[in-house]
C-alpha positions in Angstrom: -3.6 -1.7 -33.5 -5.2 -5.3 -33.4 -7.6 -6.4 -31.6 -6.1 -8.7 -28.6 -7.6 -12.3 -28.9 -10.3 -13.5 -26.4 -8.8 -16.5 -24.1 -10.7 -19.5 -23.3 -10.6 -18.3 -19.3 -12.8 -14.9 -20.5 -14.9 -17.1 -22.8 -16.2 -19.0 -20.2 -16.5 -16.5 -17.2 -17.9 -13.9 -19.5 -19.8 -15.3 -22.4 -21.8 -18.4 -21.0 -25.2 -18.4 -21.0 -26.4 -18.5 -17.8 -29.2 -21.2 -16.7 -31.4 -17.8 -15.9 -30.5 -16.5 -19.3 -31.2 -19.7 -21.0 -34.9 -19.0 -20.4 -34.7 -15.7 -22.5 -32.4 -17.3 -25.2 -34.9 -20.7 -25.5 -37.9 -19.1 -27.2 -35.5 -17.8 -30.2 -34.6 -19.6 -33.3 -31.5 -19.3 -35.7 -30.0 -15.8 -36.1 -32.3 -14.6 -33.9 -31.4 -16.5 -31.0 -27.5 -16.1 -31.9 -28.1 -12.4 -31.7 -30.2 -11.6 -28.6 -27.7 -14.2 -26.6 -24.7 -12.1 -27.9 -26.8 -8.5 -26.9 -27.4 -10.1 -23.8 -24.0 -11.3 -22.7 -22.3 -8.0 -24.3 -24.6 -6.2 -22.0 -23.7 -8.0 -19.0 -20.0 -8.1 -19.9 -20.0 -4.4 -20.9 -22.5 -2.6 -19.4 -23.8 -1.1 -22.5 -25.2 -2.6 -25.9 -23.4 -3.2 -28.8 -23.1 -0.7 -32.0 -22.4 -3.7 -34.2 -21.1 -7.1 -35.3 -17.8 -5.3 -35.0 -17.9 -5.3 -31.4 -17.8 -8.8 -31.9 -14.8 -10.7 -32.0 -15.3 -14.2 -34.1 -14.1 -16.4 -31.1 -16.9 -15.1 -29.2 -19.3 -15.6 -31.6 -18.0 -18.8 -32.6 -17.8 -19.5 -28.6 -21.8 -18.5 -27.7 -22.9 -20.1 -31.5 -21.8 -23.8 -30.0 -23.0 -22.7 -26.6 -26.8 -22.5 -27.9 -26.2 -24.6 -30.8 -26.8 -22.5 -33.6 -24.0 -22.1 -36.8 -21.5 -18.9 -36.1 -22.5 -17.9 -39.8 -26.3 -17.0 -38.7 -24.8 -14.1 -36.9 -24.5 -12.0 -40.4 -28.5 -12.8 -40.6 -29.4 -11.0 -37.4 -31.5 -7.5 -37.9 -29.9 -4.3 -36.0 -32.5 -2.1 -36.4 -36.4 -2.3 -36.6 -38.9 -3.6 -33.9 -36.6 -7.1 -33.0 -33.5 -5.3 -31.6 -35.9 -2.7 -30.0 -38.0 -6.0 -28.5 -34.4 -8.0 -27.3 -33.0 -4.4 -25.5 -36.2 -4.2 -23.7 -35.9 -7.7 -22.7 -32.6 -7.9 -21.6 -33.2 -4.3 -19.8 -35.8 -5.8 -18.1 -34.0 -9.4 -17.1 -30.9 -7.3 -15.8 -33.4 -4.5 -13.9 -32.0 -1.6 -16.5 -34.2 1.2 -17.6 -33.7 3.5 -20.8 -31.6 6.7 -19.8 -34.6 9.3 -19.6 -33.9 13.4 -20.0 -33.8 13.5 -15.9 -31.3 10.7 -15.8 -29.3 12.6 -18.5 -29.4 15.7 -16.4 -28.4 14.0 -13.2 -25.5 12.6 -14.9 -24.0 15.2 -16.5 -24.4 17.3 -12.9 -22.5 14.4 -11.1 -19.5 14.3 -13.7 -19.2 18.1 -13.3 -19.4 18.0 -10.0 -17.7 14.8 -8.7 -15.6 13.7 -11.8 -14.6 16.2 -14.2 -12.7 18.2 -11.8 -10.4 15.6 -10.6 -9.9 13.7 -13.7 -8.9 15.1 -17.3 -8.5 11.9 -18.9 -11.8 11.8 -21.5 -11.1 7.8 -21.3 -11.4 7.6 -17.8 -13.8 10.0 -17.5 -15.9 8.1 -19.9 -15.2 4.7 -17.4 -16.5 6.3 -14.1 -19.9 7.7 -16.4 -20.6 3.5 -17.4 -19.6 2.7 -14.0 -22.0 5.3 -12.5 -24.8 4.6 -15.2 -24.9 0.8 -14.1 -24.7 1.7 -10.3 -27.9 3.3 -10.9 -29.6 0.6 -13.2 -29.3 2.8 -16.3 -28.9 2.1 -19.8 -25.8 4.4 -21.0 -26.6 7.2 -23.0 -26.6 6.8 -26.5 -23.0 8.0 -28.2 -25.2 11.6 -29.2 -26.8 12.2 -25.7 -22.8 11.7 -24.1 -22.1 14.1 -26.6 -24.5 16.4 -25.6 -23.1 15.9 -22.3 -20.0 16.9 -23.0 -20.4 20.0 -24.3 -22.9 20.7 -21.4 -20.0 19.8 -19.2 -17.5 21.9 -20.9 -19.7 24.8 -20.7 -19.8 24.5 -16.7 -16.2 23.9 -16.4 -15.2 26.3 -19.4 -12.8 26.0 -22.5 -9.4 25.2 -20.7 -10.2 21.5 -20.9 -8.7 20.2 -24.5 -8.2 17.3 -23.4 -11.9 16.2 -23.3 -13.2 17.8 -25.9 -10.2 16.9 -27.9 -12.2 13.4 -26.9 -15.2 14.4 -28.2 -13.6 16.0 -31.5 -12.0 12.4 -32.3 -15.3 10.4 -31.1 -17.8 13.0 -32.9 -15.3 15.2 -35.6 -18.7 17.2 -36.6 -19.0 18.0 -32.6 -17.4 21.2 -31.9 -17.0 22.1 -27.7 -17.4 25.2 -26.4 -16.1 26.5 -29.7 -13.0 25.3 -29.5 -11.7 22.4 -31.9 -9.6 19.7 -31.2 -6.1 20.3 -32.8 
């Protein structure tokens, strides 16, 4: 299945650099600048950061690239690991009023989806939804993909092995996770 294309309306309500995000983008050069604007807009579209370029579809980089007049192609030169991307997350974190999800925000989490969510929703999809929702009610960075993981299987141990459907989830999202000891079929 193909990814759906990104219409002009979407563009421009969610990937414009705002004039209080122009400040952040201004002190960046080339690649650099392409990168953290796309990080930063990503974050405020998605409430989460990006794994990739992949999560990128080329209208929106082509879209922001005119935006803060750098060429589309600089993209490919921007650095997903090492001390930049560390620097740009904790200075779009900071902007937005984020903080990095500690062990005690983990643990509060997975509580409030066993107790409030999990019960009354099976759907791992879903499920997953009201966890980003909750995580951005509370200022928090989203867990990263092996601490929702972790999560899970906590969760699964509290509500026991008759729910498939979610780790069937976590089976497909993680196939070396295994839930409660039950695989996904």
């Amino acid at each position: 299945m193909g990814r759906q294309p990104v219409g002009m309306d979407e563009l421009v309500e969610h990937w414009t650099v705002l004039d209080d995000e122009a400040d952040l983008v201004a002190g960046k050069r080339g690649g650099t600048r392409l990168g953290f604007a796309l990080l930063l807009k990503f974050y405020t579209r998605h409430g989460r950061f990006p794994r990739g370029r992949g999560d990128f579809p080329a209208e929106v980089v082509e879209f922001v690239a005119r935006r803060i007049n750098v060429p589309a192609a600089e993209f490919e030169s921007y650095q997903w690991s090492g001390s930049t991307i560390e620097y740009h997350r904790a200075q779009i974190r900071e902007h937005l009023g984020f903080r990095v999800c500690s062990v005690q925000d983990a643990e509060k989490l997975t509580a409030w989806l066993a107790g409030s969510v999990a019960h009354a929703e099976r759907n791992a999809d879903r499920v997953r939804d009201e966890l980003l929702k909750r995580c951005r009610e509370e200022f928090v960075e989203p867990p990263a993909p092996d601490r929702v993981i972790r999560m899970v299987r906590t969760r699964g141990r509290v509500l026991g092995p008759g729910h498939l459907r979610w780790n069937g989830w976590t089976a497909r999202h993680n196939p070396q996770a295994t839930t409660g000891g039950h695989h996904a079929s």
